[in-house]
C-alpha positions in Angstrom: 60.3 23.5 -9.6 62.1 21.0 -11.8 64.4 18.2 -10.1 66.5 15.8 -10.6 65.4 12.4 -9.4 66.1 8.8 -9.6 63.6 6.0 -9.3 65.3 2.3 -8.3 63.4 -1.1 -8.9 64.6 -4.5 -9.5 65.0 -6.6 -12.8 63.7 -9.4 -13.6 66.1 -11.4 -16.4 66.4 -14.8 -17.7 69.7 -16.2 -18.2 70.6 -14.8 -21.7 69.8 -11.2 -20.0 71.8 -12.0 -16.5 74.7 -12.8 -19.0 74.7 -9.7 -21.1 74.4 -7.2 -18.2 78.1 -9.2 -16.3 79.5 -8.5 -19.9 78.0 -4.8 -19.4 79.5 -4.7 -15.7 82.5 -6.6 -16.9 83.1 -4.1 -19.8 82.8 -0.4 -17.5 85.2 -1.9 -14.8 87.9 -2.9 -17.4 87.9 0.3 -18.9 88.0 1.9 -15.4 90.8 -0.4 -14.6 93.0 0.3 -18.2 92.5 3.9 -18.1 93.5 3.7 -14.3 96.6 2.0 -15.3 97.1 4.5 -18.1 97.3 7.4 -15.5 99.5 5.9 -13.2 102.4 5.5 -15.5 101.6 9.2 -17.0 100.8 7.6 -20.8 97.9 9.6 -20.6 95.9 12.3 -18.6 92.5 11.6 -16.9 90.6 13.3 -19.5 87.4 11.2 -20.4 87.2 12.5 -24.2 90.8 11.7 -24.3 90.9 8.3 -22.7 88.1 7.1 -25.0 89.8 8.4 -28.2 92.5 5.9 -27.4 90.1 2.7 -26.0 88.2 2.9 -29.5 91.6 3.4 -31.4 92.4 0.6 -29.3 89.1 -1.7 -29.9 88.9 -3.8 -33.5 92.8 -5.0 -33.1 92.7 -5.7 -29.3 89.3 -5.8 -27.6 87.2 -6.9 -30.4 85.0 -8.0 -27.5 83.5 -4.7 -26.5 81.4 -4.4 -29.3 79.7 -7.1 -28.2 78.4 -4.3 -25.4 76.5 -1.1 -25.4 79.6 1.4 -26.2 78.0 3.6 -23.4 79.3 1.4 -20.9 82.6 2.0 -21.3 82.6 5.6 -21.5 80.3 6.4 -18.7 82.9 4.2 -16.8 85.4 7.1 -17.9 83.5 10.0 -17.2 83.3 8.5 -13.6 86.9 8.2 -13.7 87.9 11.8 -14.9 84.9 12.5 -11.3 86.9 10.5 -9.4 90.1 12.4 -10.1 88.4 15.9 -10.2 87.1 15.6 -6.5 90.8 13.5 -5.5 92.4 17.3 -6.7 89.7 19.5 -5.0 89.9 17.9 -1.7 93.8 18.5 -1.8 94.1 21.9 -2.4 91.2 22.6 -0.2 93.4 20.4 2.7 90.5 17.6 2.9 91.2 14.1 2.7 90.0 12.1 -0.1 91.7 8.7 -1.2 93.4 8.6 -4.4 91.4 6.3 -7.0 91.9 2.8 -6.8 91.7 -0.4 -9.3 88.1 -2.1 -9.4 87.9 -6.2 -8.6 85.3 -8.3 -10.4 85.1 -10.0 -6.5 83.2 -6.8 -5.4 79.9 -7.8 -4.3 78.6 -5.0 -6.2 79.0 -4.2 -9.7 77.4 -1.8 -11.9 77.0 0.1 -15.1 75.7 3.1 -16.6 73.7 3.8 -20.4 72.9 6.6 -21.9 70.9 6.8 -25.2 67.4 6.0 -26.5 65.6 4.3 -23.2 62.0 3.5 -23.4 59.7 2.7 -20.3 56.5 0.6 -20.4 54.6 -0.6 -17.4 56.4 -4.0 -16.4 59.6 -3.2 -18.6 62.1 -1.1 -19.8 64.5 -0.9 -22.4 68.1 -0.6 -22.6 70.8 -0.3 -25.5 72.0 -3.2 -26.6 69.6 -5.1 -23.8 66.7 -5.0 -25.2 63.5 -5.4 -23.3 63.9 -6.1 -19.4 60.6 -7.3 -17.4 60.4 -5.5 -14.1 59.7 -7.2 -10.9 57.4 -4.2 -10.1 55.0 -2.5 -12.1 54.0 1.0 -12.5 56.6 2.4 -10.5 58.7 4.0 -13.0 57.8 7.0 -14.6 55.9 6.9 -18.4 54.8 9.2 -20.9 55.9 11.3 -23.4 56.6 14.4 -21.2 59.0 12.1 -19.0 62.7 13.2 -19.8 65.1 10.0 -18.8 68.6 11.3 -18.8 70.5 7.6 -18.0 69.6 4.6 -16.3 72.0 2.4 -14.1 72.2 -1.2 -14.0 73.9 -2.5 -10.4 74.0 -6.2 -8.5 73.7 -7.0 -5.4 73.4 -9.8 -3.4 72.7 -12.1 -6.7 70.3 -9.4 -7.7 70.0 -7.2 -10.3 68.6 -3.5 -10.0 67.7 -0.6 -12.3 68.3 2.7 -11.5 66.2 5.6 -13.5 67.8 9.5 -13.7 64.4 11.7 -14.6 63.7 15.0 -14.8 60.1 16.2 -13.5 58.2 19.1 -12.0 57.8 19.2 -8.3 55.4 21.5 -6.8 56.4 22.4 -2.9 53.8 22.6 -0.4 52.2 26.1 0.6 51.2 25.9 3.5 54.9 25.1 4.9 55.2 26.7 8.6 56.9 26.2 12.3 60.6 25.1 12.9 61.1 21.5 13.9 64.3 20.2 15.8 65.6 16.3 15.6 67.6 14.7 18.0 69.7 11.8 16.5 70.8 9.0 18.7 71.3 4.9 19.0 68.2 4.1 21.3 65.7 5.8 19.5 66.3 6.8 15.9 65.0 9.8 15.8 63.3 12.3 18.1 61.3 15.5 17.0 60.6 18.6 19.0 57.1 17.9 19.3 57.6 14.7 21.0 57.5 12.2 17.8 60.0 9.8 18.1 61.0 6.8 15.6 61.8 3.7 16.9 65.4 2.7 15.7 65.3 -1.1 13.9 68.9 -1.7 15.1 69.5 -4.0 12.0 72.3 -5.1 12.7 72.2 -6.1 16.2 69.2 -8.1 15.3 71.0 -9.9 12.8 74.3 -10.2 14.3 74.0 -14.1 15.7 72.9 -15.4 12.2 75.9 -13.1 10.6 78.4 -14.6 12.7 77.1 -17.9 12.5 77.5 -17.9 8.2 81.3 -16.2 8.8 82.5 -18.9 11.3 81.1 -21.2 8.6 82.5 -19.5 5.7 86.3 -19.4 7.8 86.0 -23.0 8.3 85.1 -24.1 4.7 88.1 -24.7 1.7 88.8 -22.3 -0.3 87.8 -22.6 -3.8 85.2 -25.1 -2.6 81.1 -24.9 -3.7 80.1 -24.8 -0.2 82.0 -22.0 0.5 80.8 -19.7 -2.7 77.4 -20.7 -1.4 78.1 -19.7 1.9 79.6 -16.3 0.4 76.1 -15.5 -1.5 74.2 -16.1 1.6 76.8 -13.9 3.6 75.9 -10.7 1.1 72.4 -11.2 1.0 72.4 -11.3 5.0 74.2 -8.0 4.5 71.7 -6.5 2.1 69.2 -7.5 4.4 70.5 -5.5 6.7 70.9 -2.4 4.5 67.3 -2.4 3.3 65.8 -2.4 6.7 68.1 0.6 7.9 67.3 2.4 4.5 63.4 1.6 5.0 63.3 3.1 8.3 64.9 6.2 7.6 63.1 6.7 4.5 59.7 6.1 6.5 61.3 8.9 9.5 62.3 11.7 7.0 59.0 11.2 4.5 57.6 11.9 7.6 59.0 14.7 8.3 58.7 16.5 5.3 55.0 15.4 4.1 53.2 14.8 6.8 55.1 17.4 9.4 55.7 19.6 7.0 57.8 21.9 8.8 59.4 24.9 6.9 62.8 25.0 9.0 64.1 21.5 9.9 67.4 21.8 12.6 69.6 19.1 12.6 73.1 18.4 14.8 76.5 18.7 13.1 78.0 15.6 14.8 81.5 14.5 14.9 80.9 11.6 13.6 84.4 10.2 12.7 84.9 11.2 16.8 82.1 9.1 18.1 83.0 5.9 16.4 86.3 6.3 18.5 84.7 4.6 20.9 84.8 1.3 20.4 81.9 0.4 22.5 79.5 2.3 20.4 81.0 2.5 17.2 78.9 -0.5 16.0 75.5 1.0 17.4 76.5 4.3 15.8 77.5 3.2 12.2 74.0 1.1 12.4 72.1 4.2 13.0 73.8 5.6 9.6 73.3 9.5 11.0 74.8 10.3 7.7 72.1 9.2 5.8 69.4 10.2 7.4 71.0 13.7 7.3 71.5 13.3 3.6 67.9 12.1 3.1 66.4 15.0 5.3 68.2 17.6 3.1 67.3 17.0 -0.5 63.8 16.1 0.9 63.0 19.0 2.5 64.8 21.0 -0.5 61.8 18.9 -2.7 59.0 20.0 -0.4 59.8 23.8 -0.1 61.8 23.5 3.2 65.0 24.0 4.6 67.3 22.3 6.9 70.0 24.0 9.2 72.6 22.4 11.3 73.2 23.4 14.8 76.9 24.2 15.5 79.2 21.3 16.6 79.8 22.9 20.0 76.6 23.7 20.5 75.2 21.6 24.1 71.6 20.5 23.4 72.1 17.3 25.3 73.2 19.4 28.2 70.8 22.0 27.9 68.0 22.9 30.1 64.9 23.4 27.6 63.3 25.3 30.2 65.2 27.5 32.2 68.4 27.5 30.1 70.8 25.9 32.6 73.9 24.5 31.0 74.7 20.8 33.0 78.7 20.6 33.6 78.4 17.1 33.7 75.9 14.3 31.8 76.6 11.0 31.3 75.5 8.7 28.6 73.8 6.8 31.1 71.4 9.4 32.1 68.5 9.0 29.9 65.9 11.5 31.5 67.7 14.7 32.1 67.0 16.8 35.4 68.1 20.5 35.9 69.7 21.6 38.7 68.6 24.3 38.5 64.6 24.5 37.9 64.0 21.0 38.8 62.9 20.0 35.2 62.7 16.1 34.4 62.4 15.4 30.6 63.4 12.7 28.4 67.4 13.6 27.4 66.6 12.9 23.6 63.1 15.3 23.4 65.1 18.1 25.8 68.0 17.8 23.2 65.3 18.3 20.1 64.0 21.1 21.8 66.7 22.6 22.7 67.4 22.6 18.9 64.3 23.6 17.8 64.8 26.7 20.2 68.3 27.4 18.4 66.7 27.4 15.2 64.1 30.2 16.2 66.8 32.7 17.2 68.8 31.5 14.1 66.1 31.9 12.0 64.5 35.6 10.7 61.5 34.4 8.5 60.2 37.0 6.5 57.6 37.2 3.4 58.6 33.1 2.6 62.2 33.7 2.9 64.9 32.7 5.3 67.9 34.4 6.7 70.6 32.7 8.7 72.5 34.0 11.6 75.4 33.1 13.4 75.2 31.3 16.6 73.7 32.6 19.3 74.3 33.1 23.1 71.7 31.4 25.7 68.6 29.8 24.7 65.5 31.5 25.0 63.7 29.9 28.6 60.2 28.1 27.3 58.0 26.2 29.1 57.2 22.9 27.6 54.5 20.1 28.3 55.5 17.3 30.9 57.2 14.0 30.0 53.4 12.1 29.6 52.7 13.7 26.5 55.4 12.0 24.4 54.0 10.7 21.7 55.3 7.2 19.7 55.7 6.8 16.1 56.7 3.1 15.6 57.9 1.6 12.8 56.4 -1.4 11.1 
């Protein structure tokens, strides 16, 4: 099965190099930002082809400088303009909200760029139009050879750094032996717990590193404006913030590899949680945007679609949390307090999270007709089917390093 995948390391350039890529960044977020301004007082229509007609009509008289560029800068930028506007127009007719477009600052902690074109790979390098050779902080991680087919590459900054991304296109081949349905349980305590009683210790990133953020803000408030200090301060305040970001990414990468190479379950079943809803409440909403649900749903999904698997999501309405896993008693009341659920009716004590991930694996198996390989969906169904399971001793710890 061919996919589409990208492969993300970090640069390593001198000064001349770090230069040359801000004129690259520099370059795709001014032609973002005319071409924005073009559409906005109806001079032109967001049409990439179009838009770049007119920029290179426009170039030898009054941007000389963006030759001094690769001219795939600029006209990526567009192409992600004309997206931008394509998916503004969907979402409308369809009744979803999406924002309308907005201009780009060159205070953005992040700025990027993309290049198309000849791009060469070497073990330690790579090559770029109009860049040159770039060394590579790590080595023989992107992919080489002749059969490799490199679509673009993206150049992006963060935190003072500078990164490379790498679009290929490669043969995957899915595992065989791909069997059993598997349900996860989201949630802030624990990252992640699995129907067969894995769970995945949740780093809480943010929590850990909320005394030394607030520290370097307080500091940053109190310091002039304009002053050295405070742009110092600034830099340390992003790469606090990207520290945080890697180890949330890191361990929900480590959670769904997991899950799809080592589990190897054909049928993963996921919640569909209001997600927008939850951070309502203000006394979670911090814990819940540090757990980043989203992307570990997004991460599980093209994953599993990689491996040969499939993942399903469990109506909104459906009550897995208040769901006896053995007897099918639905709870009228449970509190988020209540950590180890107890039926009222059987007498069943379980952890809430691994009756919640069973519950869900259970609601995939009666979702779920597997026949020769294939899988066929059907709607939701009535009462869980009643299962014994083992008692609470058996839960077994994944920890994260």
């Amino acid at each position: 099965m061919l996919i589409q995948r990208a492969y993300k390391t970090e640069l390593d350039p001198n000064n001349v190099q770090k230069t040359l890529l801000r004129k690259h960044s520099g370059t795709a977020r001014f032609a973002w930002n005319w071409a924005l301004a073009r559409i906005k007082d109806k001079t032109s229509k967001p049409d990439a082809i179009t838009l770049h007609r007119e920029l290179n009509a426009l170039k030898p008289t009054d941007f000389p400088w963006m030759y001094e560029v690769s001219k795939a800068a600029p006209q990526e930028a567009l192409r992600n303009l004309q997206t931008a506007f394509n998916n503004f127009f969907k979402a409308n007719k369809s009744g979803k909200k999406s924002g309308f477009p907005k201009f780009k600052s060159r205070r953005n902690t992040k700025q990027s760029f993309k290049l198309t074109g000849t791009i060469k790979i070497e073990s330690g390098r790579i090559q770029l139009p109009r860049l040159g050779w770039l060394r590579l902080k790590e080595q023989d991680y992107l992919p080489t050879g002749k059969e490799t087919h490199i679509f673009s590459a993206t150049c992006s900054e963060h935190a003072g750094k500078w990164f490379v991304s790498v679009s290929v296109e490669e043969e995957t081949v899915p595992a065989e032996n791909r069997s059993g349905i598997l349900g996860i349980d989201l949630g802030i305590k624990t990252l992640a717990t699995c129907s067969d009683g894995t769970t995945f210790e949740n780093p809480k990133a943010l929590r850990n590193k909320q005394k030394q953020l607030r520290k370097l803000q307080r500091r940053f408030a109190r310091q002039e404006k304009g002053s050295k200090r405070r742009e110092k301060t600034r830099k340390r305040i992003a790469k606090l913030h990207y520290r945080i970001s890697c180890i949330r990414k890191d361990a929900i990468h480590k959670a769904t590899n997991w899950v799809a190479k080592t589990k190897q379950p054909k049928v993963v079943v996921l919640e569909d949680l209001n997600v927008n809803g939850m951070l309502r409440n203000h006394r979670l909403a911090g814990s819940i945007s540090d757990a980043s649900f989203h992307e570990f749903r997004f991460q599980m999904q093209y994953k599993q679609e990689w491996e040969g698997g499939s993942v399903v999501m469990a109506d909104r309405f459906y009550p897995s949390s208040k769901t006896c896993s053995n007897c099918g008693c639905i709870k009228a009341e449970l509190k988020l307090s209540e950590r180890t659920y107890v039926c009222p009716s059987c007498g069943m004590s379980k952890d809430r999270d691994w009756n919640a991930a069973i519950n869900l694996e259970q609601y995939g198996r009666k979702s779920v007709r597997q026949f020769d390989g294939r899988c066929s969906w059907s709607g939701y169904g009535s009462k869980t089917t009643a299962r014994k399971r083992e008692s609470n001793s058996n839960l077994v710890k994944y920890k994260i390093v």
